[in-house]
C-alpha positions as semicolon CSV with decimal commas, in nm:
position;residue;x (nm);y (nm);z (nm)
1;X;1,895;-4,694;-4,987
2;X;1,830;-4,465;-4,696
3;X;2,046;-4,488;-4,415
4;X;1,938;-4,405;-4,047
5;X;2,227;-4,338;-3,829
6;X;2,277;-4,326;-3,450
7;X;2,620;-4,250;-3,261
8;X;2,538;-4,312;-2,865
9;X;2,790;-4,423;-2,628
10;X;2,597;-4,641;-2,445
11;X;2,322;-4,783;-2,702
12;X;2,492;-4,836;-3,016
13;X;2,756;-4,702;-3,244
14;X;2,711;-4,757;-3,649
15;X;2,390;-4,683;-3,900
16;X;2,109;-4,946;-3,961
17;X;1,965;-4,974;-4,294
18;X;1,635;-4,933;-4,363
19;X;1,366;-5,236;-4,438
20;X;1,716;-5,489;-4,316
21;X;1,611;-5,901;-4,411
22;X;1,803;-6,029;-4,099
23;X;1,925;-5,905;-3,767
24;X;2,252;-6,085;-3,640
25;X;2,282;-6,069;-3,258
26;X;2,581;-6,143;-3,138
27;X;2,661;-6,116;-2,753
28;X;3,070;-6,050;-2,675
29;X;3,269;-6,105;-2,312
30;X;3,642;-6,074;-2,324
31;X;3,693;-6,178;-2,661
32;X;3,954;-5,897;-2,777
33;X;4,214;-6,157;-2,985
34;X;3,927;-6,232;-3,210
35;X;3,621;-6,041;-3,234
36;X;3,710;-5,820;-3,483
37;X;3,773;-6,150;-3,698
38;X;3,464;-6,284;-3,599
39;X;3,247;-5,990;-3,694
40;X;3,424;-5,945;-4,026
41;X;3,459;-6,294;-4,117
42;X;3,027;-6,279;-4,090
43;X;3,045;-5,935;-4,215
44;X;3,196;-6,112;-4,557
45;X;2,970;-6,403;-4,534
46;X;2,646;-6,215;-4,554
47;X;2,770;-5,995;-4,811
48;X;2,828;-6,254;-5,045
49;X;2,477;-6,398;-4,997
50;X;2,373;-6,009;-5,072
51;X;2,112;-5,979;-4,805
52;X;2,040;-5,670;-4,620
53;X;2,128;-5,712;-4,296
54;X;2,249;-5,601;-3,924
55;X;2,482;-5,688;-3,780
56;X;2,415;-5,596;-3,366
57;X;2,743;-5,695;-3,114
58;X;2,639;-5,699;-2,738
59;X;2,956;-5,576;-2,553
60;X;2,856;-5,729;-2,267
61;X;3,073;-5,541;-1,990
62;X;3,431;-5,682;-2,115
63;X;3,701;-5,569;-1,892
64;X;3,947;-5,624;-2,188
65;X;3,946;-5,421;-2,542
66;X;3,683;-5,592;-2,682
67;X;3,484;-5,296;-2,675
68;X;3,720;-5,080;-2,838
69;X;3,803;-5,328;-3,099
70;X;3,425;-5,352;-3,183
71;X;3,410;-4,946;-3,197
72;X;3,676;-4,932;-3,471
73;X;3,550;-5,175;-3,677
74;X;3,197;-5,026;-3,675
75;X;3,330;-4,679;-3,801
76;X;3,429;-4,856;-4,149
77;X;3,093;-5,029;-4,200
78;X;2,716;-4,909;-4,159
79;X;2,535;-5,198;-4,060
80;X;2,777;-5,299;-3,767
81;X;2,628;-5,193;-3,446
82;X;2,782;-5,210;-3,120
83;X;2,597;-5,171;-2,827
84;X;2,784;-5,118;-2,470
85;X;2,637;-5,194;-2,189
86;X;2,739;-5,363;-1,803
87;X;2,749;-5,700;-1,784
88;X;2,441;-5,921;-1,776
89;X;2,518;-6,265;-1,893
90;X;2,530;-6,458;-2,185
91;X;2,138;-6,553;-2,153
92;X;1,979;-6,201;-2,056
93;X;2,214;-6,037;-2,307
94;X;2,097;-6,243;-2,602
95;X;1,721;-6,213;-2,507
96;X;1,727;-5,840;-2,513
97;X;1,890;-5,886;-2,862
98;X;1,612;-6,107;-2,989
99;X;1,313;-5,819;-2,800
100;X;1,493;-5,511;-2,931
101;X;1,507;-5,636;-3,296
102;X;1,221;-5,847;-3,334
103;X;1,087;-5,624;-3,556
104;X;1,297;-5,741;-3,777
105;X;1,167;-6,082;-4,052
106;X;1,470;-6,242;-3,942
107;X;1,676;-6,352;-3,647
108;X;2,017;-6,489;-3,579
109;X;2,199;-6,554;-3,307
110;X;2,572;-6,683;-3,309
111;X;2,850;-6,644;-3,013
112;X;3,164;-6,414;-3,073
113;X;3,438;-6,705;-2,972
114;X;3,439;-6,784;-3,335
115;X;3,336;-7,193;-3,241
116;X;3,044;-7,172;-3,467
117;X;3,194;-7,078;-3,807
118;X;3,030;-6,832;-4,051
119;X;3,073;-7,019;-4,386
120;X;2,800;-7,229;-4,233
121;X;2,540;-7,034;-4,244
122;X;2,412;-7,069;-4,585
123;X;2,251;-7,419;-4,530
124;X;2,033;-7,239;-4,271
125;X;1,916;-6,928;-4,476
126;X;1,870;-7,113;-4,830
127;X;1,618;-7,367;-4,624
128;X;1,439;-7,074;-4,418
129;X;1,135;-7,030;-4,628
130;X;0,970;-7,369;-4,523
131;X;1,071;-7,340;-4,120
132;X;1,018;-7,095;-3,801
133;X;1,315;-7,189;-3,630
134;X;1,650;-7,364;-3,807
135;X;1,909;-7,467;-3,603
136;X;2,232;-7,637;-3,543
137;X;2,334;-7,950;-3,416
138;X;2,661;-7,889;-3,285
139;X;2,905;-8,224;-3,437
140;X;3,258;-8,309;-3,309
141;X;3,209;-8,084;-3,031
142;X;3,515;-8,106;-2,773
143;X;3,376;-7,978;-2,406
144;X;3,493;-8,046;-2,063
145;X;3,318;-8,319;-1,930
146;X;3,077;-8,098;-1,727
147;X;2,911;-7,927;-2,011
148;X;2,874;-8,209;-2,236
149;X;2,698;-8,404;-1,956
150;X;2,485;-8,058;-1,885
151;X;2,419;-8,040;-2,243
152;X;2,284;-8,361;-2,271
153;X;2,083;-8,321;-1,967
154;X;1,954;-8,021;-2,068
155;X;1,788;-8,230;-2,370
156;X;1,692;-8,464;-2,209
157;X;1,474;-8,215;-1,975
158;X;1,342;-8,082;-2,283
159;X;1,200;-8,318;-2,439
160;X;1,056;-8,471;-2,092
161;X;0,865;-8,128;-2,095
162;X;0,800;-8,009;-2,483
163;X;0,846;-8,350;-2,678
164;X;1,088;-8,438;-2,917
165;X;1,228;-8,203;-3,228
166;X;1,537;-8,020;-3,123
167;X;1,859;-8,222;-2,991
168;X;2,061;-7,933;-2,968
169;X;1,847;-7,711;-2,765
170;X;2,110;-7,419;-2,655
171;X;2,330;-7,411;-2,989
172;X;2,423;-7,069;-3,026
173;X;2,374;-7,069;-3,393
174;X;1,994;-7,035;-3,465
175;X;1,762;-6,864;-3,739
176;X;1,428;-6,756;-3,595
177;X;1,150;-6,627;-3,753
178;X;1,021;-6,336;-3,574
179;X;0,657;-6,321;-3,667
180;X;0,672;-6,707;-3,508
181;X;0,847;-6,612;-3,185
182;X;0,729;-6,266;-3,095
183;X;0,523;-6,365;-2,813
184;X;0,758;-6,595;-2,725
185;X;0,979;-6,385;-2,632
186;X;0,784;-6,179;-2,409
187;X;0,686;-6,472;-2,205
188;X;1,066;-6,520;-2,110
189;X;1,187;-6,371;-1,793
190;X;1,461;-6,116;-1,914
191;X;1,681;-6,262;-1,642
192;X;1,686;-6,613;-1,807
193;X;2,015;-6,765;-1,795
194;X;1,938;-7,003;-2,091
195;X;1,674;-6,834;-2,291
196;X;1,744;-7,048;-2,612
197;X;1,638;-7,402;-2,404
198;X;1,314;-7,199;-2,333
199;X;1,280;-7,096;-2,726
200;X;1,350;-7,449;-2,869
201;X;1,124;-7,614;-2,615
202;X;0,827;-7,329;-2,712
203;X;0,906;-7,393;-3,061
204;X;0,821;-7,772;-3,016
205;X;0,535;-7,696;-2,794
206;X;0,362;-7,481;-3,004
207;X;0,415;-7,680;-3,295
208;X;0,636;-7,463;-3,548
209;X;0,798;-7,567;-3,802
210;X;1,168;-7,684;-3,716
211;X;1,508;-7,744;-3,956
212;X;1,790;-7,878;-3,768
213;X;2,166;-7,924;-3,965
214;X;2,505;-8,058;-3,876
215;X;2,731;-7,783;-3,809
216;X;3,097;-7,836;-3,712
217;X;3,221;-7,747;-3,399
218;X;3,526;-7,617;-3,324
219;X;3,716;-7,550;-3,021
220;X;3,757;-7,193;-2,891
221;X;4,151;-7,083;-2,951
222;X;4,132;-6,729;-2,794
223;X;3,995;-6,592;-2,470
224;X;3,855;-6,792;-2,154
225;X;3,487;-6,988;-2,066
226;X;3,328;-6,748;-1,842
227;X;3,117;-7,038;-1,563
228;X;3,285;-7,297;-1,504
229;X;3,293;-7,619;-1,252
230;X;3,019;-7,555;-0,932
231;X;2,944;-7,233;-1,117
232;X;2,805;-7,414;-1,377
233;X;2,658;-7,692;-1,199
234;X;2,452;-7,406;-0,985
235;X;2,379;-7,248;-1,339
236;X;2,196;-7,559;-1,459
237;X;1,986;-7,637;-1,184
238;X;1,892;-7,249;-1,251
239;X;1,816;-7,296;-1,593
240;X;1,605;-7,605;-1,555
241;X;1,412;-7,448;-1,275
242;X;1,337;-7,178;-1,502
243;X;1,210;-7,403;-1,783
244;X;1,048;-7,568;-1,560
245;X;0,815;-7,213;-1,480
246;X;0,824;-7,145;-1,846
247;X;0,643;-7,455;-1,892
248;X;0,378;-7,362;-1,668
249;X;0,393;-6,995;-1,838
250;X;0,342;-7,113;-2,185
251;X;0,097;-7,369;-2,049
252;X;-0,157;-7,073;-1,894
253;X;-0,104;-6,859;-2,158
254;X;-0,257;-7,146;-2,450
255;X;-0,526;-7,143;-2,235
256;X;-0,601;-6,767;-2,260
């Protein structure tokens, strides 16, 4: 199989295969104690379903080693790609993922704090052929206070504006298909700070087909939640303003 390579210190450091299945975006912040098990243990995972694959980490301006932890491991493997680049936030970081590899039939997205576990993965990608979008609902989750009530706020907005489908709408651990979700995507403000609310309540809008799972949840060990307490609280009344425009976005654009 041909092998494109590209070796830029800003962009990306690794080689993409050609004609790749599935692009795996994965957004990183201060996560040196285990990102390099995180991106292997997935590395492993999707080897043993033999797809072809990337695998593209967002260093997303760490101030730790995460970046040079990521750069190490992509040297012993071709379709790890790291890309550096200042920090932009968790929501902004993923959407540029989803925009730069749409190109791609598949799309995953999954956070590097290793609470979403790879050997789950598989009852996503063996149901895929019948869905758009297949995602997780997040079980035995153990958050502060503040984000579970934020989470389940943030549904409950959701379906007030899109309908029912998705109870989960932010899980980090998503397959999209990207003929689906395109122009989705391009309809999101790249400054979004939740752009996977907007994608699971455009998803039920629009009618596509969805496949939600039980995944286990389990609680980050290494490294430190980056918004926390009034942070957060400010944060969400962002993000539902933003759906809130998104709504109307979506809405004018149907009518085109």
């Amino acid at each position: 199989m041909l092998l494109k390579c590209i070796d830029t210190s800003n962009n990306g450091i690794g080689c993409l295969k050609n004609n790749p299945e599935l692009a795996v975006i994965i957004p990183a912040y201060n996560e040196e104690e285990i990102v390099s098990q995180v991106i292997e243990s997935w590395r492993l995972e999707l080897d043993k379903l033999n797809l072809t694959y990337e695998i593209h980490v967002y260093n997303d301006g760490s101030k730790d080693n995460t970046g040079k932890k990521l750069d190490d491991l992509a040297k012993n493997y071709r379709n790890i790609i790291i890309h550096h680049q200042e920090n932009k936030g968790h929501g902004p970081t993923i959407l540029n993922g989803y925009l730069q590899h749409s190109n791609i039939p598949w799309l995953f997205q999954v956070d590097s704090d290793n609470e979403m576990r790879h050997n789950s993965f598989s009852s996503l990608w063996n149901q895929r052929t019948s869905y758009d979008l297949l995602v997780a609902r997040r079980i035995n989750r153990k958050s502060p206070a503040t984000r579970w009530a934020i989470t389940k706020i943030a549904s409950l907005f959701t379906t007030f504006l899109f309908g029912k489908g998705i109870e989960d709408v932010n899980a980090p651990f998503r397959l999209m298909r990207s003929d689906a979700f395109k122009k989705i995507f391009l309809l999101i403000p790249k400054y979004s700070f939740a752009p996977n609310i907007l994608i699971s309540g455009a998803t039920i809008k629009c009618g596509l087909r969805i496949y939600t799972h039980d995944i286990p949840f389990t609680p980050r060990k290494t490294g430190k939640v980056s918004i926390k307490h009034w942070k957060l609280f400010r944060a969400a009344i962002k993000s539902f303003w933003q759906t809130i425009c998104f709504t109307l976005a979506l809405h004018a654009n149907k009518e085109k």
